[in-house]
C-alpha positions as CSV (number, residue, x, y, z in Angstrom):
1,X,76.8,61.7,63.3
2,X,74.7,60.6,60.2
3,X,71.5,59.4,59.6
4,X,73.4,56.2,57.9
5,X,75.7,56.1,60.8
6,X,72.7,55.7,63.5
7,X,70.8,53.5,61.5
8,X,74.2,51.1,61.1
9,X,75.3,51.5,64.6
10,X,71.5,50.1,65.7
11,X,71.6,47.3,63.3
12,X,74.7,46.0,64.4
13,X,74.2,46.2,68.2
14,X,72.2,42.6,68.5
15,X,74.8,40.8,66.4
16,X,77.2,42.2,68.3
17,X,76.0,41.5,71.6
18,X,75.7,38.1,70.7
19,X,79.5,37.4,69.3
20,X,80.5,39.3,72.6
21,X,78.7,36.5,74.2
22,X,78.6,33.2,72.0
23,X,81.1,31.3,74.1
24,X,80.2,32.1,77.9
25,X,77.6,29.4,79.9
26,X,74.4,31.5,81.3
27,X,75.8,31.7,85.0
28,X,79.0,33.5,83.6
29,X,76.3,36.3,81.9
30,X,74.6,36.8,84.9
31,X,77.3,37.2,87.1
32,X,78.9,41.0,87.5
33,X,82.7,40.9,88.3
34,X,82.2,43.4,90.4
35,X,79.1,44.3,93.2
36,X,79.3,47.9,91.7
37,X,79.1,46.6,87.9
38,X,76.7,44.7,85.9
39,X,76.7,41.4,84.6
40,X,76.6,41.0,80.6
41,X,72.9,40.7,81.4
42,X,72.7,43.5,83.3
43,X,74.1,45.5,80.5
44,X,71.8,43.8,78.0
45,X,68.9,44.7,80.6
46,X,69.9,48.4,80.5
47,X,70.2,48.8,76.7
48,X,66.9,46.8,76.4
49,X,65.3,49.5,79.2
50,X,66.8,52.4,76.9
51,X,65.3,51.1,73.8
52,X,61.9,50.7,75.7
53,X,61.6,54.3,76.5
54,X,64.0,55.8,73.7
55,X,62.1,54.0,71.3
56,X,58.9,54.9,72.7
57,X,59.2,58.4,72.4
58,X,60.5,58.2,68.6
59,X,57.1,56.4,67.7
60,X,55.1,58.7,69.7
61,X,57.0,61.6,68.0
62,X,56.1,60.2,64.6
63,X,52.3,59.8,65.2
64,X,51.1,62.8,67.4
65,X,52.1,66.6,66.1
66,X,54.6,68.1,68.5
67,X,53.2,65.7,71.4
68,X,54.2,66.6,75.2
69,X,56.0,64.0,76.9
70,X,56.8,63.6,80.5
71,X,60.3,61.7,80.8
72,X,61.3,58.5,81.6
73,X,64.3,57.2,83.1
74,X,65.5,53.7,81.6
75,X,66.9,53.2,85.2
76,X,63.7,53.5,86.4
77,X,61.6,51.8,83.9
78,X,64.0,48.9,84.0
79,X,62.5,48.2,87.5
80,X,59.4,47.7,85.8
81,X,60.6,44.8,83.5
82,X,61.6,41.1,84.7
83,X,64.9,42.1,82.0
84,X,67.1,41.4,85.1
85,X,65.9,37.6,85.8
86,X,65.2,36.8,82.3
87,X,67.5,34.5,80.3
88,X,70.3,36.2,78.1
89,X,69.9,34.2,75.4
90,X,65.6,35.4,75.3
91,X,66.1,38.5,76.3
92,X,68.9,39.4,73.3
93,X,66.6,37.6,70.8
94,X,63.5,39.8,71.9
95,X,65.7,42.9,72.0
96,X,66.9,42.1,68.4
97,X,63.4,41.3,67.5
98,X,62.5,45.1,69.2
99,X,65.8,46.5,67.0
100,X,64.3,44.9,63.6
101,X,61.1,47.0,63.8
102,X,62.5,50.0,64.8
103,X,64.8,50.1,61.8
104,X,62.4,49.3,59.8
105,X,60.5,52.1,60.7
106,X,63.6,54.6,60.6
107,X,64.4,53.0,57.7
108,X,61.4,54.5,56.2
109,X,61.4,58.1,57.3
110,X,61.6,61.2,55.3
111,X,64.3,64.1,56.1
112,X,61.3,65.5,57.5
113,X,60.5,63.4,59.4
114,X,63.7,62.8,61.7
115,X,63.1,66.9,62.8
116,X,59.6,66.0,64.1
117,X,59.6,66.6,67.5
118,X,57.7,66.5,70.9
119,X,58.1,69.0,74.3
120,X,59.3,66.7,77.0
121,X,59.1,67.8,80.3
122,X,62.0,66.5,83.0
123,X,62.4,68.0,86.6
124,X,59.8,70.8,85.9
125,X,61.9,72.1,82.8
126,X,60.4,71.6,78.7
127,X,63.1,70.8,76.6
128,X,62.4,70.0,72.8
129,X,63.7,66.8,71.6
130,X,63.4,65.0,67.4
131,X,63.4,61.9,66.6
132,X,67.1,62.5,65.6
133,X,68.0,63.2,68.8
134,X,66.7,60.5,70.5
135,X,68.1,57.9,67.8
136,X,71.5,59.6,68.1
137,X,70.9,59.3,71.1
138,X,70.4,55.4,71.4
139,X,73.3,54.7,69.1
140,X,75.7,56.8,71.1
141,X,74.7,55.0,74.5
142,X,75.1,51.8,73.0
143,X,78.3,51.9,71.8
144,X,79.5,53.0,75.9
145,X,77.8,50.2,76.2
146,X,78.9,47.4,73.9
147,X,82.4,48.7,75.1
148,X,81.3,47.6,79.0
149,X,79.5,44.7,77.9
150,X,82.7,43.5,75.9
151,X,84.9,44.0,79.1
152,X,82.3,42.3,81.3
153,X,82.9,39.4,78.6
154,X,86.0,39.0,78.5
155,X,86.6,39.5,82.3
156,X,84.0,36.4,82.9
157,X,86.7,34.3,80.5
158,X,89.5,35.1,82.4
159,X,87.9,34.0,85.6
160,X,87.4,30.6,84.1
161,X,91.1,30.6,83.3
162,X,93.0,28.2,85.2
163,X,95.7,29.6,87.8
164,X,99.2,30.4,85.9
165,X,100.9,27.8,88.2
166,X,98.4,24.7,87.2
167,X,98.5,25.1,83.2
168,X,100.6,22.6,81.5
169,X,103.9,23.6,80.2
């Protein structure tokens, strides 16, 4: 994947969150069609979570030489937020908000600067990870993502479908 690629893949994640979601009422976005799945809000949660840590790291990366990291699970640090209970409609805003000023500062890297990279230590093992990887990364997940968070969508419409035997004919 390409440095344009990423950087056009993050960009049009918030836009496309919200015309996934423009038409459904705030109970439909919180409600999973499933016990096992998430809501739309869920899955806006999850990427939010991602972005928190992901994002994290790429700043840190870019402001410390070669920095050790200790890793952080999204799924973990998403029990640290209130993204769960918050409002879709909020939380998407501040995630687009979040999105803006990370582009901006990929936007503004040198080739040099996507290799940078930090030691990261996970389950007692150092791995080596670069800002590229980490924004490859993000845009990869998302995209499983906006996938589930489409299906979640459109599932949530079909619910509020009435039964084939009571439309008009």
């Amino acid at each position: 994947m390409t440095i344009e690629q990423i950087l056009t893949i993050l960009a049009e994640t918030p836009p496309r969150i919200a015309a996934l979601t423009t038409d459904l009422a705030p109970a439909q976005l919180h409600t999973a069609p499933d016990p096992d799945e998430w809501s739309v809000n869920g899955g806006l949660a999850h990427l939010r979570s991602c972005s928190d840590v992901w994002g994290n790291y790429i700043r840190v990366i870019l402001t410390q030489e070669t920095p050790t990291l200790q890793a952080v699970s999204p799924r973990t640090w998403i029990k640290k937020t209130d993204y769960l209970e918050l409002a879709f409609q909020s939380s998407l805003q501040a995630f687009t908000m979040q999105r803006t000023d990370l582009l901006v500062v990929l936007k503004s890297l040198t080739p040099k600067d996507w290799s940078r990279s930090a030691k990261v230590t996970r389950a007692g093992r150092v791995l080596e990870r670069t800002v590229l990887f980490y924004t490859q990364s993000l845009a990869l997940h998302e995209q499983v993502h906006l996938e589930q968070i489409s299906l979640v969508a459109n599932t949530m419409r079909m619910d509020q479908q009435p039964p084939l035997d009571q439309v008009d004919r």
